[in-house]
Residue, then its C-alpha position, 0 to 999 in steps of 0.5 A: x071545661x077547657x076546650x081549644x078550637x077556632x072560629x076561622x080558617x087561619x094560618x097557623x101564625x095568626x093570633x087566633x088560629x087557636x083560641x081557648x075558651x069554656x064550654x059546657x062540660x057534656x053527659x054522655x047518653x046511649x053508646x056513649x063514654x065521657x072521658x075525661x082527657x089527658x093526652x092528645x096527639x095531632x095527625x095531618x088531618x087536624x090540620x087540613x080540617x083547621x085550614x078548611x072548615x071555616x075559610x070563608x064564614x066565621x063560626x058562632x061557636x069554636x069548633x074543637x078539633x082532634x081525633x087522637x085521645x088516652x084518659x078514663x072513663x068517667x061516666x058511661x050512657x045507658x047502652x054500654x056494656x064494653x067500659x065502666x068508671x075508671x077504665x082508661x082508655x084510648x081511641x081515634x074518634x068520630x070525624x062528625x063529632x066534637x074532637x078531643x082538644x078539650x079537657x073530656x070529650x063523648x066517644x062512642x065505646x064502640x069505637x074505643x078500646x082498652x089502654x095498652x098497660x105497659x106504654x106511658x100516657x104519651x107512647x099510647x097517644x100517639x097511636x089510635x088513629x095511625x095504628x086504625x088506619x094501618x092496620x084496617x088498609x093491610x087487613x081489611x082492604x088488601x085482606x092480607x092472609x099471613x100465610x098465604x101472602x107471606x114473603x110478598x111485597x109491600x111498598x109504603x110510600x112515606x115510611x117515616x110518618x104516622x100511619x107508615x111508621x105502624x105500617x111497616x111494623x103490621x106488615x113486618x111482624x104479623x103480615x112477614x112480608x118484604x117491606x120496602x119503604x119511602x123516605x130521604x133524609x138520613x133520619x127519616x132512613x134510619x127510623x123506617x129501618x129501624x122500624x123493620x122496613x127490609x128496604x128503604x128506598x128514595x121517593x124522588x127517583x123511585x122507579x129507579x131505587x125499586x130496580x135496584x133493590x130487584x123489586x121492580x114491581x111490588x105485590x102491593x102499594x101503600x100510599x100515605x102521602x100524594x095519590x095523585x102525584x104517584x098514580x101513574x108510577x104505582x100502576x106502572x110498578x105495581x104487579x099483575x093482580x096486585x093490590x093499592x091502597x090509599x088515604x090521601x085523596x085525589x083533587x082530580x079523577x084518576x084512570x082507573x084504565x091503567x088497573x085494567x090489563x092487570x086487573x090490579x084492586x084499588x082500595x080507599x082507606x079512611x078511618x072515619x067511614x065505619x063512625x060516620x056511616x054507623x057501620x053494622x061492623x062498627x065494632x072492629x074498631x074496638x077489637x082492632x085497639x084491644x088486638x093493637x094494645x095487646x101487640x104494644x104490651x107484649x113488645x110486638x109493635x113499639x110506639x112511634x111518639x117523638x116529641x111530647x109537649x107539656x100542657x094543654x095549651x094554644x101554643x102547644x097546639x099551634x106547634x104541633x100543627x106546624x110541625x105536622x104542616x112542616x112535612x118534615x116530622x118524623x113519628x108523632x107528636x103528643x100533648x100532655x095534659 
């Protein structure tokens, strides 16, 4: 099979940034599907991984990236039970395996779900990994309650990207709560209000826009941009027994102290740790892209691709990646097979 990785941590520029190459086509055994590809979709974690997984050391064997994946099933291991030949399906995969920048890829059906009928190859690319992270930070940390929580307020820092673009719409449409959203070029205000975000608001004088609105502290935080960079403003906006929520990281410890007099919750969020630990709730997974797919075919939440590129191709990766490095995309980009 057609596979696409790299040997070295390169810029994106450099010539062999990306390299194609054949790899042996693989079997799948135990809880596995193979599935043979034909869209992807590229997340900022694509390539903070391209530029750290090889940056002093040259790999003996390519290493294939990407955690965003649609196609069908075409055989299945001894285990299964959730997928037969033929299914199509979509998922976000399994950080510590081989990703899905190949032409089929092993995935554990665990943690795949049912392909939304009614979206396009490309519309449904692009949401497995955002629509996992958004949906597990609103209910399975924060554990929002729709009634109980309803009218309360959200504020999603970097509203136009992936994860923030299916955040607003979770926490509009099934969580009815005042979304208030980050964001401060012209385009990127209309897709979040477009979206259903009630506010949307400048980052870079953030504490002063959230006065302005009458929300100068919110319920809960949603950081899917630059924890570090945010911590102290967010302890300081966010309300007394409030909740915050992150998935970037931080380089250096945070002070948690500033939580205390508010017994304020602080969450991390990342995708991967229900495959990589092997979960006993590993099958969440599954039911959230089923439960998402249903939302998507009944017109409950719309996909959030922008850009689709045509052909499983070295430079259509490197685009990708630069668009996503660039920081400036809106929504997500998809490549198709």
């Amino acid at each position: 099979m057609k596979a696409i990785g790299f040997k070295q941590s390169l810029p994106i520029t450099e010539k062999n940034s990306f390299i194609a190459f054949e790899a042996e086509k693989p079997s799948p055994t135990g809880y596995d599907l193979l599935v043979k590809i034909w869209a992807i979709s590229v997340n900022p974690v694509d390539y903070k991984i391209r530029q750290n997984a090889a940056k002093d050391t040259v790999l003996d064997t390519p290493k294939i990236i990407g955690w965003d994946a649609v196609g069908i099933v075409e055989a299945v291991g001894d285990k299964t039970s959730k997928f037969k030949e033929g299914d199509q399906v979509y998922y976000a995969g399994d950080i510590t395996r081989s990703g899905s920048n190949a032409e089929y890829q092993l995935i554990d059906e665990r943690i795949v779900g049912h392909k939304p009928i009614n979206l396009s190859v490309p519309e449904v690319a692009a949401m497995p990994l955002t629509s996992l992270t958004a949906y597990e930070a609103l209910f399975d940390r924060i554990r929002i309650d729709p009634e109980k929580d309803s009218g309360k307020s959200v504020l999603i820092i970097a509203g136009a990207g992936g994860v923030g673009s299916i955040a607003i719409q979770l926490a509009k449409k099934l969580c009815n709560l005042t979304v208030i959203a980050t964001a401060s070029r012209e385009d990127s205000i209309t897709w979040c209000k477009d979206l259903g975000a009630d506010f949307v608001v400048n980052h870079h004088n953030l504490k002063e826009e959230l006065e302005k609105i009458g929300h100068s502290q919110v319920h809960y935080i949603l950081d899917f941009v630059d924890l570090e960079g945010y911590w102290e403003l967010s302890t300081d906006i966010i309300k007394p027994q409030g909740h915050i929520v992150s998935i970037t990281g931080s380089s250096k410890p945070l002070n948690l102290n500033l939580l205390k007099n508010k017994s304020v919750t602080f969450s991390w969020e990342f995708m991967y740790t229900r495959s990589m630990f092997n979960t006993e709730d590993i099958e969440r997974q599954h039911e959230i892209l089923n439960h998402m797919a249903h939302l998507l075919d009944e017109g409950t939440l719309k996909t959030t691709l922008t850009t689709t590129l045509y052909g499983f191709t070295v430079e259509n990766l490197k685009t990708a990646h630069e668009m996503q490095e660039s920081g400036k995309s809106i929504g997500k980009t998809v490549i198709l097979y």
